[in-house]
N, C-alpha and C positions, 0 to 999 in steps of 0.2 A: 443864913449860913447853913445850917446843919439841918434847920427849920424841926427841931424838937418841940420847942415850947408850942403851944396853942395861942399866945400871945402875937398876933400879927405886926410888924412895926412898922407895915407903910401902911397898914391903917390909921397909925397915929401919929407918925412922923409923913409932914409935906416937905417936899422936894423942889416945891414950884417956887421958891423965896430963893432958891439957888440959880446964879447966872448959865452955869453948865448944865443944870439939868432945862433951861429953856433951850439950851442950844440942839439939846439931842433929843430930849420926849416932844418932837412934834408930828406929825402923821403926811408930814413931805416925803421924809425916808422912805417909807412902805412903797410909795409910787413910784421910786428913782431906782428899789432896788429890785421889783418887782419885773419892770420894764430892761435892769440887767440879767438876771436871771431868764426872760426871753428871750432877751437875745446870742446869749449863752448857749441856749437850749437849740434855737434856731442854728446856729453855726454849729454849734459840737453833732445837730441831726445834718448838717450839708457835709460837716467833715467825716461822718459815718460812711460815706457814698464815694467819696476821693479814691482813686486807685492806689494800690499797696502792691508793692515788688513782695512776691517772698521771695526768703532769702535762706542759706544755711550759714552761718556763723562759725570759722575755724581761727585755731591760734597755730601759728608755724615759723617757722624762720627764712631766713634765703641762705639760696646753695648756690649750685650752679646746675647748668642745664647737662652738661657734658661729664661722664665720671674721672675723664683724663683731664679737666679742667679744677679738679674739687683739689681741697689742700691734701697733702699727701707727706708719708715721711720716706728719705731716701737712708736703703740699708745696704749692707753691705755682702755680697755673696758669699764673704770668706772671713773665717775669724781675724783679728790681727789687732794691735797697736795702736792708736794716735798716736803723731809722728808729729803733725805742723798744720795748722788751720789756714786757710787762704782767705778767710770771711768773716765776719760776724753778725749779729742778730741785727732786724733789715736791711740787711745790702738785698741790692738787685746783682742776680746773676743773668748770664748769657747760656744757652745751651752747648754744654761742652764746658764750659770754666769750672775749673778746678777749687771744689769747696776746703777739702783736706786730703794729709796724705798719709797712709798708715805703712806699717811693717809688718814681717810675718813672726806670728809667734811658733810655728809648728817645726818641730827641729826637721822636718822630710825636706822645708825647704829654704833651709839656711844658707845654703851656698849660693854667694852671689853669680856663682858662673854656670848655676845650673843649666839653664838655658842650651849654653855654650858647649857643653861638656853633653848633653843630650844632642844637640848638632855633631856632634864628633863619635859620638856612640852611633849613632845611623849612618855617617859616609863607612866608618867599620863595616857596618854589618851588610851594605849596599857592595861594598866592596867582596864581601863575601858571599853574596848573593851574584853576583858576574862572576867570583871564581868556580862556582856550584854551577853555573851555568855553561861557563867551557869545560870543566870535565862532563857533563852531561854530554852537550858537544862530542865531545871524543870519546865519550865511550858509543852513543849513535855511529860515528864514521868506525869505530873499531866494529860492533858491530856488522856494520854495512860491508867491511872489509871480509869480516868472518864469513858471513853468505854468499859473498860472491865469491871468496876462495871455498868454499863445500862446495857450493853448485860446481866449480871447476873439478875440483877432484871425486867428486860424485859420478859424474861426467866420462871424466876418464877413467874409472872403477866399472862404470856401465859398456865402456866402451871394450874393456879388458876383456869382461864379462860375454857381450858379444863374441870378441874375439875366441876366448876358450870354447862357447858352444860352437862355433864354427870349424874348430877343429876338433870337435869329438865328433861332429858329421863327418869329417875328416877322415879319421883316423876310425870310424866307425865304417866307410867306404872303403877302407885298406883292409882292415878288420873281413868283408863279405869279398875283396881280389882275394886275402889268404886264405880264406878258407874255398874258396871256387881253384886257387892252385892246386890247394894239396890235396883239394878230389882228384884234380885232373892226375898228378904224380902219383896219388894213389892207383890210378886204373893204368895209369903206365906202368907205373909196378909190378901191378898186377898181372898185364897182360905179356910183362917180358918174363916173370915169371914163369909163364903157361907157356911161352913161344920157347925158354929155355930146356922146359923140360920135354917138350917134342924136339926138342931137338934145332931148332929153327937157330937160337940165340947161344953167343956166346955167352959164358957165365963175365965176362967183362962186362958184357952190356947190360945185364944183371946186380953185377956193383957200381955200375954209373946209374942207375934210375932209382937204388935203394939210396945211393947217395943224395940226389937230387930231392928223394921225397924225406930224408934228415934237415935239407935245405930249409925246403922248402915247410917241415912243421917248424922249423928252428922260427923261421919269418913269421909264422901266426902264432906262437908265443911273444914276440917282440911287437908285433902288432897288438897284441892285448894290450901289453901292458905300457906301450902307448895311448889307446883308445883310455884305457884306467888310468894313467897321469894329466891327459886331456880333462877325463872328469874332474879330477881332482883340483884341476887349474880352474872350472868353472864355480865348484865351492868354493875353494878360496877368493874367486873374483867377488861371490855371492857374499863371503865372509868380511873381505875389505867395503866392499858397499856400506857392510851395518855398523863396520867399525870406524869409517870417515863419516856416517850420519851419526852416532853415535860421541865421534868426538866432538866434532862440530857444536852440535847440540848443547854438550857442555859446556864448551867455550862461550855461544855464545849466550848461554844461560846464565852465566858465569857474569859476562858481561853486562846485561840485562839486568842483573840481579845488583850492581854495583851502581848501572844507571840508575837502577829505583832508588837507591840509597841515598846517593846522589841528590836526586829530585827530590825524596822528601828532606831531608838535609836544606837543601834550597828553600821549598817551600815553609820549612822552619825557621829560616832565617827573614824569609819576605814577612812571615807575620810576627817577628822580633821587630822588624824595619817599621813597619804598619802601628806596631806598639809604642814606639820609641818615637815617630811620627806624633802619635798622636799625643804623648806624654809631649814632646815638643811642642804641641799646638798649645795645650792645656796650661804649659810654663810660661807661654809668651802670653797668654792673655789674661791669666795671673799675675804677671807684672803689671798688665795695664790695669787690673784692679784694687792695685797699689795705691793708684792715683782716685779718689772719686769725685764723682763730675757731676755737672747740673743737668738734669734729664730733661729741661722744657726752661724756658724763660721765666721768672719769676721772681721772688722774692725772701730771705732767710727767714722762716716765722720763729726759731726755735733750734737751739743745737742742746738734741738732748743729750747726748754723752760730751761731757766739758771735758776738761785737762788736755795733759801733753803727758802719753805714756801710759792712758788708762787704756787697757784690752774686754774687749769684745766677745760674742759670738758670732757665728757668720746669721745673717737674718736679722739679727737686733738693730732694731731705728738708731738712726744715727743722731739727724739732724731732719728740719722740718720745713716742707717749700711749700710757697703759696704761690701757684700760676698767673703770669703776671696779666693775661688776654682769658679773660673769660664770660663766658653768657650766662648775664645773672638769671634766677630763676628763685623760685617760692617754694618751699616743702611745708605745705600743710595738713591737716589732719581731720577725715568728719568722722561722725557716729555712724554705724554698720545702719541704723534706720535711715539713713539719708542720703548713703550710698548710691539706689537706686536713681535717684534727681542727680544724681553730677554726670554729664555726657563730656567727651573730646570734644573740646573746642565750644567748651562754656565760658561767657564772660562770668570773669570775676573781679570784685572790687578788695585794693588793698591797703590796707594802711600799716607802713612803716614804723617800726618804734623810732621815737626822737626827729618826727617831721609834725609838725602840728595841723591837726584836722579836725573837721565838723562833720562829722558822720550822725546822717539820717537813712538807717539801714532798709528802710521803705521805699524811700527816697533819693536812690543814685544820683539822679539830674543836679538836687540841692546840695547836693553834700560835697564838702570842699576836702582838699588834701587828700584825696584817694587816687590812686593809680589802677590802669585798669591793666587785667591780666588773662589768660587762654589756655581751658584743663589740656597738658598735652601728653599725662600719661596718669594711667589710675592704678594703683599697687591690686592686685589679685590675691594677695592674703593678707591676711588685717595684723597688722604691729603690735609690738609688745605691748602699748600704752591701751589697747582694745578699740583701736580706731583705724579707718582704712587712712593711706598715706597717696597723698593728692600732687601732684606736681604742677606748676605752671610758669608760662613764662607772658613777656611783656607780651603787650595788645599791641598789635604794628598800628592799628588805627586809634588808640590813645598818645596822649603825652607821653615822651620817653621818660622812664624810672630816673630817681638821681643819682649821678656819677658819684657822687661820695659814699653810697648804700657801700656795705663791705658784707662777706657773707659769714651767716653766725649770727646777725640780728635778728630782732623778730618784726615778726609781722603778725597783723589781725586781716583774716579774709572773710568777703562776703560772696557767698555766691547767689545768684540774680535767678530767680526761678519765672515766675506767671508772674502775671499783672493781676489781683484781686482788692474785693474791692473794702476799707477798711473793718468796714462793720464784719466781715467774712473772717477776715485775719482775725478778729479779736475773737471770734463765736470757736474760730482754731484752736487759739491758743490757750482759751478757758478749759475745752474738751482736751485738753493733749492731742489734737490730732496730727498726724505728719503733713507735709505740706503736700499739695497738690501732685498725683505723679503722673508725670508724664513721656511720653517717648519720641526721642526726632525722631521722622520719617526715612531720611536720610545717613542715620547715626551722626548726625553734628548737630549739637544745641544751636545754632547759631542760624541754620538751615529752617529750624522749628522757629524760631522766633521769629524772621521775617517774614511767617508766612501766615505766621499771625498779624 
């Protein structure tokens, strides 16, 4: 027992008068187990030389390949009511079927006729906009009417104008007969003067030629002031010219000035039209979010807001759809050290929670209940959980996955590295070493491997 005492007991107690201890103290054993132990030794040294897949080992779930295919919850753009449910928790919908229908809580859009009443606000204001539009109209033709009456009477203000200088050359040629007369009257004068006082002339003939040269200055004063009312007729022609550009002007400044009024008037009403438009567009599709609808085909997972009459924000999940067509896929998980060994388009081996399997992670070939799978996106920053986040989907060249898999379960994945040989793996796995790293040539794992 405890072998205290100095007193040995199978020195004085035999054994050999017992039927059992014949059975077992004989020296056959030594040789039977001796020859197992070799053979042991033998096969456990051939199984040290067997080829060994490494491998990385991740735990993940399934998703889906597609992010338009993943469950999703459907909300709603606009605050409001539940009103009436069309569904409940798994119906299958169609895309387009009507899940539930809400009301508006916002007193802006109480009025059932909004819509309506937004339509009739715009044929107004459309109508206002055509009558801004023919006074513009008419004040252009009044215009157009005001230019071509100035050019007329411009026209014939220039023409007046003419007219006067024409007779100040006129009347400025009469002006140089009168004064060339009343030289000549004057030397008549003069010389019956001379001829009377010799004696030659009658003093008659002397008050006929003083008379004629009274005539005749009479005539080149009258002349003057012809030639001077001439001029004056040319300033004032000069004078009407500025005062028919001058009216004109105003007029049709005037005019002008009422057009722009006019126009922008218009122009304020097309963008009242524009607005009431658009608030029109805004109310009709409003309504239609009154009604909301199934976004894609699929299935009811979850109606999170229940009742009849409980109100909302706009954006708050409603209710919860699961796509009824979707490409399953695996979201798994490795360690940043093992990162480097995972390439596009690496096999990998998976096993299902809830399908039963014989996984020998060395050993692909032997190992039952696994599905095979293909990396087809690798995440470029590493997840909360401190692990990079791996994607895969089915192996076109394995068995197809099982239709009853749903996503949200888990999976265990192996990923398939070098072929080595066991004694290697094990000399690894004592040192912590990483597994072998290597690089496709090609960037596809898959390229690398057959070319080994």
């Amino acid at each position: 027992m405890l072998n205290i005492s100095h007193n040995k007991l199978n020195q004085k107690v035999s054994l050999e008068g017992f039927a059992s201890a014949k059975r077992v103290f004989h020296k056959r054993h030594h040789k039977h187990f001796n020859r197992f132990l070799l053979a042991f030794a033998l096969i456990g040294f051939i199984i040290l030389f067997l080829p060994w897949t490494q491998n990385i080992n991740g735990k993940g779930y399934l998703t889906t390949l597609k992010p338009d295919q993943r469950p999703q919850s459907i909300q709603s753009p606009i605050p409001g009511r539940i009103e009436k449910w069309y569904v409940q928790e798994g119906d299958e919908v169609k895309k387009g079927d009507t899940i539930l229908h809400i009301s508006e809580i916002k007193n802006e859009y109480f009025d059932p006729n909004l819509v309506e009443r937004t339509g009739q606000q715009i044929k107004a204001k459309s109508a206002s906009v055509s009558s801004y539009e023919g006074k513009v109209k008419a004040l252009q033709n009044q215009m157009a009417a005001l230019s071509n009456e100035r050019r007329l009477k411009l026209e014939q203000a220039r023409n007046k104008l003419i007219q006067s200088r024409l007779k100040v050359k006129s009347d400025s040629i009469d002006l140089e007969a009168a004064n060339t007369n009343i030289k000549i009257a004057q030397r008549q004068y003069d010389r019956i003067v001379q001829l009377q006082s010799e004696g030659l002339k009658a003093i008659t003939d002397v008050e006929q030629k003083r008379l004629k040269l009274q005539e005749t200055q009479a005539k080149l004063i009258s002349q003057e002031n012809k030639l001077l009312a001439a001029r004056n007729e040319v300033i004032n022609a000069q004078v009407e010219i500025n005062r028919v550009q001058n009216e004109y002007t105003n007029k049709i400044s005037k005019a002008e000035s009422d057009m722009f009024t006019a126009q922008s008037s218009q122009f304020d009403s097309e963008a009242q039209v524009t607005k009431l438009e658009n608030e029109f567009t805004n109310y009709s599709m409003r309504n239609e979010m009154y009604y909301i609808r199934a976004p894609q085909n699929g299935f009811i997972n979850k109606a999170i807001q229940g009742g009849i009459g409980q109100t909302f924000k706009e954006g708050e999940a409603l209710v919860g759809i699961m796509p009824a067509n979707i490409d399953m896929a695996v979201e798994t998980y490795v360690e940043p050290l093992d990162l480097p060994l995972i390439h596009l388009g690496e096999e990998v081996r998976i096993q299902f929670d809830g399908w039963p399997a014989i996984v020998f992670s060395g050993w692909p070939n032997v190992s039952y209940g696994t599905y095979g799978g293909k990396v087809v996106a690798i995440e470029r920053f590493i997840s909360d959980n401190g692990k990079y986040r791996i994607l895969l989907s089915p192996d076109p060249e394995d068995h197809n996955w099982p239709e009853a898999l749903r996503a949200g379960s888990g999976a265990t994945t192996i990923a398939l590295l070098e072929d080595v040989p066991i004694w290697y793996e094990l000399w690894r796995q004592l040192n912590g070493f990483p597994p072998n790293y290597y690089q496709p040539e090609d960037g596809m794992a898959e390229t690398a491997k057959k070319e080994k």
